[in-house]
FIKOLZA-1660 file (N, C-alpha, C; in steps of 0.1 Angstrom, whole numbers, plus 5000, padded with zeros to 4 digits):
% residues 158
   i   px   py   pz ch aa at
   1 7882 8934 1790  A  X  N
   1 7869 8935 1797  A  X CA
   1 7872 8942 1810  A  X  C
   2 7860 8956 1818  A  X  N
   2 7863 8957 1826  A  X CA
   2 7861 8948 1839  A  X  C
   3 7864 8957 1853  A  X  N
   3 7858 8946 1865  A  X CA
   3 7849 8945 1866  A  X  C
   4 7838 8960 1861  A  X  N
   4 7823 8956 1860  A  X CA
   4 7819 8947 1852  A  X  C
   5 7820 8948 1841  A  X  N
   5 7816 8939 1831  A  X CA
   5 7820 8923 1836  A  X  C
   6 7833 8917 1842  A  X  N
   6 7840 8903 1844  A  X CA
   6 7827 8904 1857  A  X  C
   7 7828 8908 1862  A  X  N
   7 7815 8909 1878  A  X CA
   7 7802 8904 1872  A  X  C
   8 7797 8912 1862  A  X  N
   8 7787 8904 1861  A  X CA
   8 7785 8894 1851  A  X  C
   9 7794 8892 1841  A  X  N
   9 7795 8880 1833  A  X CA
   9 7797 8870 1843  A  X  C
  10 7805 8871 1855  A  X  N
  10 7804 8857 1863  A  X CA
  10 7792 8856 1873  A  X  C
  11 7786 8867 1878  A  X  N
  11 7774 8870 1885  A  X CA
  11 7759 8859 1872  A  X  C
  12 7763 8859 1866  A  X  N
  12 7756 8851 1856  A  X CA
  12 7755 8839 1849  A  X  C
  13 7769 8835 1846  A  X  N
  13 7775 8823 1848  A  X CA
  13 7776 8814 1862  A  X  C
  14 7777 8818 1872  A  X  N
  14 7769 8817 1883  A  X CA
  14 7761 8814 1892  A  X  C
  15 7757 8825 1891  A  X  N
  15 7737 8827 1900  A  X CA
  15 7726 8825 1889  A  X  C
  16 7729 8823 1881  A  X  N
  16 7717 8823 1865  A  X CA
  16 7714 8810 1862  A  X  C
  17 7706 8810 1854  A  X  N
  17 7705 8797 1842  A  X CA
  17 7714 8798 1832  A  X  C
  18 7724 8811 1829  A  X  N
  18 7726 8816 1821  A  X CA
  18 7723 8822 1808  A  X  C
  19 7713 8824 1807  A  X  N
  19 7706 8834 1799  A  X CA
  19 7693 8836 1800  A  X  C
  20 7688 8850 1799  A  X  N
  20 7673 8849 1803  A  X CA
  20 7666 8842 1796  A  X  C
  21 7668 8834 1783  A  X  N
  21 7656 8831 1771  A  X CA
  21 7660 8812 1778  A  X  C
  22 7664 8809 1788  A  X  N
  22 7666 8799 1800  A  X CA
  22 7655 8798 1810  A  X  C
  23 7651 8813 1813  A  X  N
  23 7645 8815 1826  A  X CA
  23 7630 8813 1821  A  X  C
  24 7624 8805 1825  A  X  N
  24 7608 8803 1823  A  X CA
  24 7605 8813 1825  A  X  C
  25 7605 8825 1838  A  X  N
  25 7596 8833 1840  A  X CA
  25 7598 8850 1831  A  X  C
  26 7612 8843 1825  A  X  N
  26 7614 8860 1816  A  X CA
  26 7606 8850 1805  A  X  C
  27 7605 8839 1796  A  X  N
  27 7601 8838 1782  A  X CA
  27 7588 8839 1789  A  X  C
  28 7582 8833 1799  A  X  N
  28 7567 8836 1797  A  X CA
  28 7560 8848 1800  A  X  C
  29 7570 8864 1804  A  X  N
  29 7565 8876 1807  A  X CA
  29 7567 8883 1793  A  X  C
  30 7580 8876 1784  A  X  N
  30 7578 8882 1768  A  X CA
  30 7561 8874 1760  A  X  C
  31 7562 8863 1765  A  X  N
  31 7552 8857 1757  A  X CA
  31 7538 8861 1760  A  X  C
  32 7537 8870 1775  A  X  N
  32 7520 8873 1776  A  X CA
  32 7522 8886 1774  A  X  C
  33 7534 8892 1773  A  X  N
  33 7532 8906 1766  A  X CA
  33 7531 8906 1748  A  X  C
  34 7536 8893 1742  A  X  N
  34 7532 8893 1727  A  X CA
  34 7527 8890 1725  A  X  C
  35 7510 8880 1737  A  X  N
  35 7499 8878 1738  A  X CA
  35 7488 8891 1736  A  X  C
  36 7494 8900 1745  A  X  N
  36 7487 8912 1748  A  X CA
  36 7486 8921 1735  A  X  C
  37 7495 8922 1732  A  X  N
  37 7496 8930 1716  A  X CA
  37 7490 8925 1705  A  X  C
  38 7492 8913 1706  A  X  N
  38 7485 8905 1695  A  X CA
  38 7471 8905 1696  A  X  C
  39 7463 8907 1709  A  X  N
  39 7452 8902 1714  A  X CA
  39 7446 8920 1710  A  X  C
  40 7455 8931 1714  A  X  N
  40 7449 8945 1717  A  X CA
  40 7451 8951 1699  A  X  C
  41 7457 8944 1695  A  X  N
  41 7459 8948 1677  A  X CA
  41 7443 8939 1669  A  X  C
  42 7441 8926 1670  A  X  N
  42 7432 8921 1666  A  X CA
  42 7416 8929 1671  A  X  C
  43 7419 8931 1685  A  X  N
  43 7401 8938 1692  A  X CA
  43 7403 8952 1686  A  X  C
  44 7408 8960 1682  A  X  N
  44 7413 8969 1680  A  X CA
  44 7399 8981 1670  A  X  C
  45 7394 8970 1659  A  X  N
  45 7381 8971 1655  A  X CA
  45 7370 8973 1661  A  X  C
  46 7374 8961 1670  A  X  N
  46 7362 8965 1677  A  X CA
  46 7360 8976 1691  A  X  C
  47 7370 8983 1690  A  X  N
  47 7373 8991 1702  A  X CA
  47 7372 8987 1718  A  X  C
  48 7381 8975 1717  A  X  N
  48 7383 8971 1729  A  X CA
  48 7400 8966 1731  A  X  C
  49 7404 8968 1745  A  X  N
  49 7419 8963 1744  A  X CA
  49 7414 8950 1751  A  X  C
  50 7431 8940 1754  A  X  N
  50 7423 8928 1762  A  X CA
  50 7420 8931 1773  A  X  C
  51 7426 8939 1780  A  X  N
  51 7425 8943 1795  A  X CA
  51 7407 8947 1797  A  X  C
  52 7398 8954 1786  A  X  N
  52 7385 8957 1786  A  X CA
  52 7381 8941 1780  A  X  C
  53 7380 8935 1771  A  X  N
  53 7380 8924 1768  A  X CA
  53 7373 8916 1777  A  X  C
  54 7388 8912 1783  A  X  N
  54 7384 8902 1797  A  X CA
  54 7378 8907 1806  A  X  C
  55 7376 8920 1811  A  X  N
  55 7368 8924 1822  A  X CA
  55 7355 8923 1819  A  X  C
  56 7353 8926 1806  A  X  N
  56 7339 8923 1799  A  X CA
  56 7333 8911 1796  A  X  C
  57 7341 8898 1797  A  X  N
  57 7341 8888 1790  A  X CA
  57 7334 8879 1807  A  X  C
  58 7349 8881 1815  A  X  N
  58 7345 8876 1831  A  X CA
  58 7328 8883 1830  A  X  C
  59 7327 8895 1836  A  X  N
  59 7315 8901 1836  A  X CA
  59 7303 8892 1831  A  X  C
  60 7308 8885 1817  A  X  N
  60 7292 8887 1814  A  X CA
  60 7293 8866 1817  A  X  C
  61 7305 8864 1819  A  X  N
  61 7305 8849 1824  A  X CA
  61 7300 8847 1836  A  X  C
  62 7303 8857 1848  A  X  N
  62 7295 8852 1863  A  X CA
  62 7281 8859 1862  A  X  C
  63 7280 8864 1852  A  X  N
  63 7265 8867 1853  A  X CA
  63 7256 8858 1848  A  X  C
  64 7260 8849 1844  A  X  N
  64 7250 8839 1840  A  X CA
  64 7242 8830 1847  A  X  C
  65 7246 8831 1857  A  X  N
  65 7241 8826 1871  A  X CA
  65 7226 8832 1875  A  X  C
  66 7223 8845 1868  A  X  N
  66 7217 8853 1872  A  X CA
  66 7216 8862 1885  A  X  C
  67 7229 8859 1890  A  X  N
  67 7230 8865 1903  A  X CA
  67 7237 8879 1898  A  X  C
  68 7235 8891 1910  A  X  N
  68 7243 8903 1903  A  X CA
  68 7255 8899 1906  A  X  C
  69 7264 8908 1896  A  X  N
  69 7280 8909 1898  A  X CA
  69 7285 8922 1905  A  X  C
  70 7295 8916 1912  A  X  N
  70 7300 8931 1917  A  X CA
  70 7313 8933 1911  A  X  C
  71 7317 8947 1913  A  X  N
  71 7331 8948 1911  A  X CA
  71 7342 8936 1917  A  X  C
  72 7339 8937 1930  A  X  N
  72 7348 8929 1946  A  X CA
  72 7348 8915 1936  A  X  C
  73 7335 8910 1930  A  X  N
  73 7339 8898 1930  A  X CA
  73 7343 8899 1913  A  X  C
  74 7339 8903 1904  A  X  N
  74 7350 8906 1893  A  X CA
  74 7365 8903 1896  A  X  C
  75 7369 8914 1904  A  X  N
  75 7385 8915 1909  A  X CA
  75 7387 8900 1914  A  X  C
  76 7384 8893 1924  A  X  N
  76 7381 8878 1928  A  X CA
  76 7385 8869 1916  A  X  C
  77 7375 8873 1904  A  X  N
  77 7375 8860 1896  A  X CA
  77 7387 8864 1883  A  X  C
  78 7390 8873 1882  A  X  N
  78 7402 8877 1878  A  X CA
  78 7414 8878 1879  A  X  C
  79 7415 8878 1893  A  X  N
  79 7429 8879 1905  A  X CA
  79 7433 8894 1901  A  X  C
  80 7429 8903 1902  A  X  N
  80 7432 8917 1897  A  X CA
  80 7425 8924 1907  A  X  C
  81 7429 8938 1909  A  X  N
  81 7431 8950 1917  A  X CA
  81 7412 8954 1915  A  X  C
  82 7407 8955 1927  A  X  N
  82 7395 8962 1924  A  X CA
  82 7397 8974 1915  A  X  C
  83 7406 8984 1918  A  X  N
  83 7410 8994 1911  A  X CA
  83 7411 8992 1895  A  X  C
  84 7421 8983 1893  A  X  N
  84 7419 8980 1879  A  X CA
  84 7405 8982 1872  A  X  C
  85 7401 8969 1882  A  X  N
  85 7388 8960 1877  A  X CA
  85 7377 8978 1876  A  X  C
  86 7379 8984 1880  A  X  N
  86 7370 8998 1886  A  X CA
  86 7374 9006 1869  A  X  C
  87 7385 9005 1871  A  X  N
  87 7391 9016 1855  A  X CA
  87 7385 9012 1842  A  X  C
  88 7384 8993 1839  A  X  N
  88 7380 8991 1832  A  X CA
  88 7364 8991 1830  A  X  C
  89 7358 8990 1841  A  X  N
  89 7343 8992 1840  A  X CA
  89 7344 9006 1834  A  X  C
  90 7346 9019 1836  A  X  N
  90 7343 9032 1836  A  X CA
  90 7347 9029 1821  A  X  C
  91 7355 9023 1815  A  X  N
  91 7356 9028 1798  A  X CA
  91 7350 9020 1793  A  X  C
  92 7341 9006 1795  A  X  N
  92 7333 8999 1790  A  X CA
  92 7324 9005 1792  A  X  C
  93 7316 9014 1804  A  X  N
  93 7307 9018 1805  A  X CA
  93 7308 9029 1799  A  X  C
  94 7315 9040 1796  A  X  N
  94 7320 9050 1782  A  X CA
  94 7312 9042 1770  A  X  C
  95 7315 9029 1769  A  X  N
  95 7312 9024 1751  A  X CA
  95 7298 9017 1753  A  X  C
  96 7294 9022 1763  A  X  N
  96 7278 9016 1766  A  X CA
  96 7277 8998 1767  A  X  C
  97 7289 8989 1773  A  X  N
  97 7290 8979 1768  A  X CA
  97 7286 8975 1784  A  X  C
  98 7286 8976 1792  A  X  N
  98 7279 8977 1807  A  X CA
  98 7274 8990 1813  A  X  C
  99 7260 8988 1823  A  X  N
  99 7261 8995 1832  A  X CA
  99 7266 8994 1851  A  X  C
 100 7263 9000 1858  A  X  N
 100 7271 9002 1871  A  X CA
 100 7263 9008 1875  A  X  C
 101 7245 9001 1884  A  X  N
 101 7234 9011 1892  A  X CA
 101 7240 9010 1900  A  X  C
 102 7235 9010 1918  A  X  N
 102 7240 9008 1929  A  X CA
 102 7235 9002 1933  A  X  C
 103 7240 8988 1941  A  X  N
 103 7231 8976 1943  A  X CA
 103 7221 8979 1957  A  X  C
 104 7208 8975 1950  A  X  N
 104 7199 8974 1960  A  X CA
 104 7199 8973 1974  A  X  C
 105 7207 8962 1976  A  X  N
 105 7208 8951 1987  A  X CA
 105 7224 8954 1997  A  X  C
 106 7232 8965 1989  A  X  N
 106 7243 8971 1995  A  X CA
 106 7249 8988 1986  A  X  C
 107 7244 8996 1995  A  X  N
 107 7243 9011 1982  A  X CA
 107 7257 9010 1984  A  X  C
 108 7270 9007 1991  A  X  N
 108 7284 9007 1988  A  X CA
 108 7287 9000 1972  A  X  C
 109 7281 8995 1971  A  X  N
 109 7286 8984 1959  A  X CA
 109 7282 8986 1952  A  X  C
 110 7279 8984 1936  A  X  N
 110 7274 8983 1921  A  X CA
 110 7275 8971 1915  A  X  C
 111 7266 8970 1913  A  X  N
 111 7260 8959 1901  A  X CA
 111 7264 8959 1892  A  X  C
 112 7271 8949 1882  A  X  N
 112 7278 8953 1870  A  X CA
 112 7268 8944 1856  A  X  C
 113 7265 8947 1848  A  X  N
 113 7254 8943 1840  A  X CA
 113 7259 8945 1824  A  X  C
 114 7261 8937 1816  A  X  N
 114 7266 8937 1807  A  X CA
 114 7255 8939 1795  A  X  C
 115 7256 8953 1792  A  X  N
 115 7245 8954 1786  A  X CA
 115 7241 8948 1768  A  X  C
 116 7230 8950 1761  A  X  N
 116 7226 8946 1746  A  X CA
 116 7241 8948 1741  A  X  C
 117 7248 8958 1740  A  X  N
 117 7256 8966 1731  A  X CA
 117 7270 8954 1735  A  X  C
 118 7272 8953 1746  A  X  N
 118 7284 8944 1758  A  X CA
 118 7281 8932 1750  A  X  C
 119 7269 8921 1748  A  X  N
 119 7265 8911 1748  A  X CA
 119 7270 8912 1730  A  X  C
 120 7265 8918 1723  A  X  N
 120 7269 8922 1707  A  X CA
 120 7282 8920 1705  A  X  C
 121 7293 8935 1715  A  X  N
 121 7303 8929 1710  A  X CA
 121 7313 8916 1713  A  X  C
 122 7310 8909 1721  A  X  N
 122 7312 8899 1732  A  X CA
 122 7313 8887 1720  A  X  C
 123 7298 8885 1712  A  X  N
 123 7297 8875 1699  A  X CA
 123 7306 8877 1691  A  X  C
 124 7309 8888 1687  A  X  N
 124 7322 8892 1678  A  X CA
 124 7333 8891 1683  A  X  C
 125 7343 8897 1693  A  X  N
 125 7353 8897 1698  A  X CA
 125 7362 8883 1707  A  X  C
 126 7349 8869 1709  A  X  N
 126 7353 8857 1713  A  X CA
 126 7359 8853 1703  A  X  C
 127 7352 8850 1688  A  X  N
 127 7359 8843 1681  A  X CA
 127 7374 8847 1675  A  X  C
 128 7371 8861 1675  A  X  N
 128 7388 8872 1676  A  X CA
 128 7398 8867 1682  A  X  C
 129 7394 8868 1695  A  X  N
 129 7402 8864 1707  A  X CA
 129 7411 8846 1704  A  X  C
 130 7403 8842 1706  A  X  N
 130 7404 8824 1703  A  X CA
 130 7408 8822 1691  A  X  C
 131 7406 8830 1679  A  X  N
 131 7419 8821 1668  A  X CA
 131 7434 8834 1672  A  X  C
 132 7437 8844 1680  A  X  N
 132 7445 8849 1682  A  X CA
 132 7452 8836 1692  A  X  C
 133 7449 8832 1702  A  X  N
 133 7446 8825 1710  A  X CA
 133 7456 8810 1704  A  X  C
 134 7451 8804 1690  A  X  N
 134 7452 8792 1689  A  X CA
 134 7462 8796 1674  A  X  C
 135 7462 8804 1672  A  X  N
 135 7473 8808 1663  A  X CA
 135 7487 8810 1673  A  X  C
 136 7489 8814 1683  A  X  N
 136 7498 8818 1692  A  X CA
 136 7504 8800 1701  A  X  C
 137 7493 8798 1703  A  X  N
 137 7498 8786 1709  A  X CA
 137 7493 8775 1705  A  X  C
 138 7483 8770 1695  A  X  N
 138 7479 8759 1690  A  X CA
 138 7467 8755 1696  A  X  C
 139 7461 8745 1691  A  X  N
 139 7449 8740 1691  A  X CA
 139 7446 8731 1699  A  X  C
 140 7456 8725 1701  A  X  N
 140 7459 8713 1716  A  X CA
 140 7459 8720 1732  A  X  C
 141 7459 8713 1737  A  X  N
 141 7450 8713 1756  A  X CA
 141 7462 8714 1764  A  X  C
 142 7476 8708 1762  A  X  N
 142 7485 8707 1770  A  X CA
 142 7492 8718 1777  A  X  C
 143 7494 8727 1765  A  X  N
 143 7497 8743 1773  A  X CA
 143 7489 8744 1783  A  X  C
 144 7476 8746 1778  A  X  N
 144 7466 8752 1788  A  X CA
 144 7463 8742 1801  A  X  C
 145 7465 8727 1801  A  X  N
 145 7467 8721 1812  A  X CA
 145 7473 8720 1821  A  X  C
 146 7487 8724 1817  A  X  N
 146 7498 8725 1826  A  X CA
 146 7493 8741 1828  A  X  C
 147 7492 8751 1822  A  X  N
 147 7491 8765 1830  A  X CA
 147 7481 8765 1845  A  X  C
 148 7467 8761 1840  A  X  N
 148 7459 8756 1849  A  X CA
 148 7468 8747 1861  A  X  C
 149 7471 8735 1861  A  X  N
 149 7478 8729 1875  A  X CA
 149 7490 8741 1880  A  X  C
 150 7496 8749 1873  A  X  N
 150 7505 8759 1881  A  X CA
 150 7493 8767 1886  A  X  C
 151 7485 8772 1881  A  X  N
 151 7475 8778 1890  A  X CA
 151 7472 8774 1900  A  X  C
 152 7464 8763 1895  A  X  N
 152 7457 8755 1908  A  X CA
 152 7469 8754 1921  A  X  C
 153 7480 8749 1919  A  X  N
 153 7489 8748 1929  A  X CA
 153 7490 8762 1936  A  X  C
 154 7493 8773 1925  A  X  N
 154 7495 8787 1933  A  X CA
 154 7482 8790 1947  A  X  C
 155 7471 8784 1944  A  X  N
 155 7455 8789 1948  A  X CA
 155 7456 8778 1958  A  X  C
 156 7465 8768 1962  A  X  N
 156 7461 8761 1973  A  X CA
 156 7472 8763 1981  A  X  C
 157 7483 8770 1977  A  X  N
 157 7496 8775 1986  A  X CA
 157 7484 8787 1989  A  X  C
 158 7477 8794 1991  A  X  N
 158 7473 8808 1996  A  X CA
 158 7468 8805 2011  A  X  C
% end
């Protein structure tokens, strides 16, 4: 073995857990990327990835309030990049699944409105989602309870 190679075999043995499939945060960045594929192979029919999915999904969830939605607060309820949140509107609104007028009450901003066509494929694409969802990690609460308290902890450290 060389000195590089003995360097970092002890740099790991070491400073590591010793292997990444150890490290919580490498298995859970393979596991939401074999979420994502799983999730963008299933919508796939319906011509949506998850990334449009959930922008569409948030979307038509804080609209139920009947209050308008904006981009700003999309990005907000997402924890995602206005920008993102901006890219994914323009290709849902491509598939006619939202519109984007300019809000009344502030012409900087747009209204995001999830249209007939949005609400259509929304009924199809939940139950998609959710047995991808419960096939991946099961039918029980505890995953999803402990994820939520890591959240909630992250959101009161801010």
């Amino acid at each position: 073995m060389n000195a590089e190679a003995r360097e970092l075999t002890d740099l790991f043995a070491t400073s590591s857990l010793g292997a990444p499939e150890k490290a919580v945060g490498f298995v859970l960045w393979r596991v939401l990327h074999r979420y994502v594929r799983e999730i963008d192979h299933a919508l796939a029919p319906l011509d949506l990835t998850h990334l449009q999915f959930t922008t569409l999904t948030m979307a038509a969830w804080l609209a139920r309030s009947g209050e308008p939605v904006t981009q700003a607060a999309l990005a907000r309820h997402g924890d995602i990049s206005t920008m993102q949140v901006s890219h994914m509107l323009k290709a849902l609104e491509g598939k006619a699944m939202v519109t984007r007028p300019r809000s009344e009450k502030d012409v900087r901003s747009k209204e995001i409105r999830v249209t007939t066509t949005g609400v259509a494929v929304l009924r199809e694409a939940l139950p998609v989602a959710i047995e991808v969802q419960r096939r991946l990690f099961g039918a029980g609460d505890e995953l999803l309870t402990r994820l939520l308290e890591v959240e909630e902890a992250g959101d009161r450290r801010r």
